[in-house]
C-alpha distance (Angstrom), angle and dihedral (degrees) to the residues before:
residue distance angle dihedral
X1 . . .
X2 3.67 . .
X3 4.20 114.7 .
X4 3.79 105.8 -135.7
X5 3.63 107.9 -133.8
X6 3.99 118.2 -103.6
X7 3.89 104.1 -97.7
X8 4.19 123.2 -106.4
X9 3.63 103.0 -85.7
X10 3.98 133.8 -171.4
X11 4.37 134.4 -153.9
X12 3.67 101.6 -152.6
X13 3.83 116.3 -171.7
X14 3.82 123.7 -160.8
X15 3.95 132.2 -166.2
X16 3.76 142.6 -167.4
X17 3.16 113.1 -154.2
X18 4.05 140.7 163.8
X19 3.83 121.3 -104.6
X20 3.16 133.6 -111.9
X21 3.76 117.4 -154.3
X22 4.05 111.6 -169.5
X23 3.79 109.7 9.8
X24 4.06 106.3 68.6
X25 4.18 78.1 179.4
X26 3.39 94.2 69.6
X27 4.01 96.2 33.2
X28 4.09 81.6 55.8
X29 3.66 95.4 55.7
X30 4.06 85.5 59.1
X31 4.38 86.3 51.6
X32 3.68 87.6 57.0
X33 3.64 99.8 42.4
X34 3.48 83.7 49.2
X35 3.53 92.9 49.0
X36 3.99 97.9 50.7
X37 3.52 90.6 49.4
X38 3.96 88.4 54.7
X39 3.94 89.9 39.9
X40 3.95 83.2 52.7
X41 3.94 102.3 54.1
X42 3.78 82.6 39.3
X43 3.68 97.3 -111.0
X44 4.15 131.0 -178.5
X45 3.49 98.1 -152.7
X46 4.14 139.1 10.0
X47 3.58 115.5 -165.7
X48 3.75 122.4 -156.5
X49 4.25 138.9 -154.4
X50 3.50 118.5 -90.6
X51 3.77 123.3 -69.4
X52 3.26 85.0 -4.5
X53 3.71 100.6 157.8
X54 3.71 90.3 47.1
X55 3.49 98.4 36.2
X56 3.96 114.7 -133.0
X57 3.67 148.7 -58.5
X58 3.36 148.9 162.5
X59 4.10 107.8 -173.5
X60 3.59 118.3 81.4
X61 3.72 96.9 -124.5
X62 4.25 96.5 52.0
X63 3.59 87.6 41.6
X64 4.16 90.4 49.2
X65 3.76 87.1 44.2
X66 4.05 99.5 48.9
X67 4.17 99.7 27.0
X68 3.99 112.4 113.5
X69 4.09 127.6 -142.2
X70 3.63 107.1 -127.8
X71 3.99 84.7 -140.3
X72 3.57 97.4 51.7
X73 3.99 123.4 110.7
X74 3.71 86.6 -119.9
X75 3.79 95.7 61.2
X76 3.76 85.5 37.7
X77 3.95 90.7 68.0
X78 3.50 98.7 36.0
X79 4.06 90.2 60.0
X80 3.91 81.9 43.7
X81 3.51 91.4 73.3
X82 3.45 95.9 54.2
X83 3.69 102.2 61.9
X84 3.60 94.3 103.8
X85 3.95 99.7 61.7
X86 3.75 120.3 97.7
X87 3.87 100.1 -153.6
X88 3.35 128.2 77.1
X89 3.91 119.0 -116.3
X90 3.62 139.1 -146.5
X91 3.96 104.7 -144.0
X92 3.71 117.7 -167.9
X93 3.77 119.9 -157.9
X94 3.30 139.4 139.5
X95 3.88 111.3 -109.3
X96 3.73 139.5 -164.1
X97 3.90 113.2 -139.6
X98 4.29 106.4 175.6
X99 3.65 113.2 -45.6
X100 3.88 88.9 -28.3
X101 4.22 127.7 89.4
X102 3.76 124.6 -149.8
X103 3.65 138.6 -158.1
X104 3.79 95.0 -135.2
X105 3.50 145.1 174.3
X106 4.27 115.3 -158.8
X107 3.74 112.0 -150.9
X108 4.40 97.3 -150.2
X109 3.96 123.7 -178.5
X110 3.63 116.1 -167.4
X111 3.94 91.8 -22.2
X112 3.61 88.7 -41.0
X113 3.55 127.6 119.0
X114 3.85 116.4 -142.3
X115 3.85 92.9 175.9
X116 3.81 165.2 -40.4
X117 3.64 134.5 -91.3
X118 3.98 114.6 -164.3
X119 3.72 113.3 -156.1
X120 3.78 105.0 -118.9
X121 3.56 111.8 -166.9
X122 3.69 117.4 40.3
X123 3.53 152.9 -165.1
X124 3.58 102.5 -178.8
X125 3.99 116.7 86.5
X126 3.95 90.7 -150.8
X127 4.09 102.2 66.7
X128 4.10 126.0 61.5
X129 3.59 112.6 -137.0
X130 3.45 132.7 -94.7
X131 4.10 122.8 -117.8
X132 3.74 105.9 -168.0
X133 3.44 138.1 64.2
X134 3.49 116.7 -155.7
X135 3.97 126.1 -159.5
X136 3.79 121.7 -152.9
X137 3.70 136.3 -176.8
X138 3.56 152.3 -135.3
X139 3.81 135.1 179.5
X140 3.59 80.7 -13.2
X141 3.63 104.5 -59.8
X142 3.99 110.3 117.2
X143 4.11 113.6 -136.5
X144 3.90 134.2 -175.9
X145 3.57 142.9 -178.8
X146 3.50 146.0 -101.9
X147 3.77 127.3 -177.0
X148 4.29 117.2 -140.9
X149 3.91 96.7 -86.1
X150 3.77 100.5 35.6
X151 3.49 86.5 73.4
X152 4.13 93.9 76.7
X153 3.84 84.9 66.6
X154 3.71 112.7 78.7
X155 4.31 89.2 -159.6
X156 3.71 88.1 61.6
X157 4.10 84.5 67.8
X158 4.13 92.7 27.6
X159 4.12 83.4 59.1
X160 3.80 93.7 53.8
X161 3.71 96.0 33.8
X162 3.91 88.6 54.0
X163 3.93 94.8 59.9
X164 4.02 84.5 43.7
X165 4.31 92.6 113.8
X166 3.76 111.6 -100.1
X167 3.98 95.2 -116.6
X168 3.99 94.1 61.9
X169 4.15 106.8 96.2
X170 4.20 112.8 -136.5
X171 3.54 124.2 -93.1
X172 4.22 124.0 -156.6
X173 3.80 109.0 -126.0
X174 3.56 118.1 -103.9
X175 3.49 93.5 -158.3
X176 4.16 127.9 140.6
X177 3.88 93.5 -149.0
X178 3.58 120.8 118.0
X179 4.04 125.6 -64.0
X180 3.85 89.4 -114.8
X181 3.79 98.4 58.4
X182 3.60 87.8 34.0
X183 3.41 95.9 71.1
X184 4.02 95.7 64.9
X185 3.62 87.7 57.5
X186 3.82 99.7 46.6
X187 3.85 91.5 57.7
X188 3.54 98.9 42.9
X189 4.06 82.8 51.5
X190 4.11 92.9 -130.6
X191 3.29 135.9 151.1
X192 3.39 125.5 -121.4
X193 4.09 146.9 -143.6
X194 3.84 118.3 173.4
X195 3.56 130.3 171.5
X196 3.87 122.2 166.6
X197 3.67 142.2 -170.1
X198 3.64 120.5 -55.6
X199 3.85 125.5 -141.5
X200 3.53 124.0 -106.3
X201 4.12 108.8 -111.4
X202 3.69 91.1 10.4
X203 3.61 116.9 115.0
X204 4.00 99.6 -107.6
X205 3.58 98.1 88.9
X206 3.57 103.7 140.7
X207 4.22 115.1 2.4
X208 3.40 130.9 177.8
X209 3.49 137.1 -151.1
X210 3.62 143.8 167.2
X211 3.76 144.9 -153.4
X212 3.71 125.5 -177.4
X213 4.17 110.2 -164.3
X214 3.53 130.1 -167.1
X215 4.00 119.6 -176.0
């Protein structure tokens, strides 16, 4: 009798964490605690709050004043210090591309980054939306993003659950967020990770969380 091959499967790590608005320094030291604490319970992936590296805002002149260029030599060096972390991370910032700003979350291997997720519906006035939705993978389970408010609008999960490949059966999210954005995830049959923003001088610092998926 034929064995049939142990399924694709994926350790996804998830963190609240406080923000740090004005010293990307100190906001990195967070990443890479984050990141050896993933690279220590032998995670895939970590995902992190929203413009976390950044910290975040919602006026056009704070975001102008704290947003990042992803080809700029300060982004450069902060990804350089990453280099030696196994698991992937999603990085949350908000970034400056031209005259335009995003609400973004950087997907970064060992320093690397494999893409860019553009938040694509908003509630801040300061960032432009985002128009694609990228799909990445690892051990050969495909992932995407969301940012915070996408996840009201079930085709933000249809979109990412369409370029899921055809052989992988559904999953029901698992997911604590609230019952409306739930529902987007439920019928696109996705799994789910979230972690959000902590509040300063509450006690959720630094939390950890962990979700081990097998499709």
């Amino acid at each position: 009798m034929l064995e049939t091959p142990d399924p694709p499967t994926i350790s996804v790590g998830s963190c609240q964490m406080v923000p740090i608005l004005g010293d990307v320094d100190a906001s990195l030291a967070e990443v890479k605690r984050a990141l050896s604490w993933a690279q220590e319970e032998s995670l895939d992936v970590v995902c992190l709050p929203e413009c976390h590296l950044t910290g975040y805002c919602r006026t056009p002149e704070e975001a102008a004043a704290h947003s990042i260029d992803l080809g700029s030599t300060l982004f450069s060096r902060l990804m350089s210090e990453l280099r030696q972390f196994d698991p992937a991370v999603i990085l949350g910032l908000m970034e400056r591309c031209g005259q335009e700003l995003f609400n973004s979350a950087v997907i970064v291997e060992r320093g690397r980054v494999l893409g860019v997720y553009r938040k694509q519906h908003l509630v801040e006035s300061a960032f432009s939306p985002g128009r694609e939705s990228p799909v990445f993978e690892r051990n050969g389970v495909r992932y995407g993003v969301n940012i915070c408010y996408d996840a009201n609008f079930p085709e933000a999960a249809a979109t990412l659950a369409a370029r899921r490949p055809a052989e992988s059966p559904s999953q029901r999210t698992r997911s604590r967020v609230r019952r409306r954005r739930r529902c987007g995830r439920i019928s696109a049959s996705l799994w789910v990770a979230a972690c959000g923003l902590g509040k300063r001088g509450a006690d959720v610092g630094f939390r950890l969380h962990e979700l081990r998926v097998r499709v």
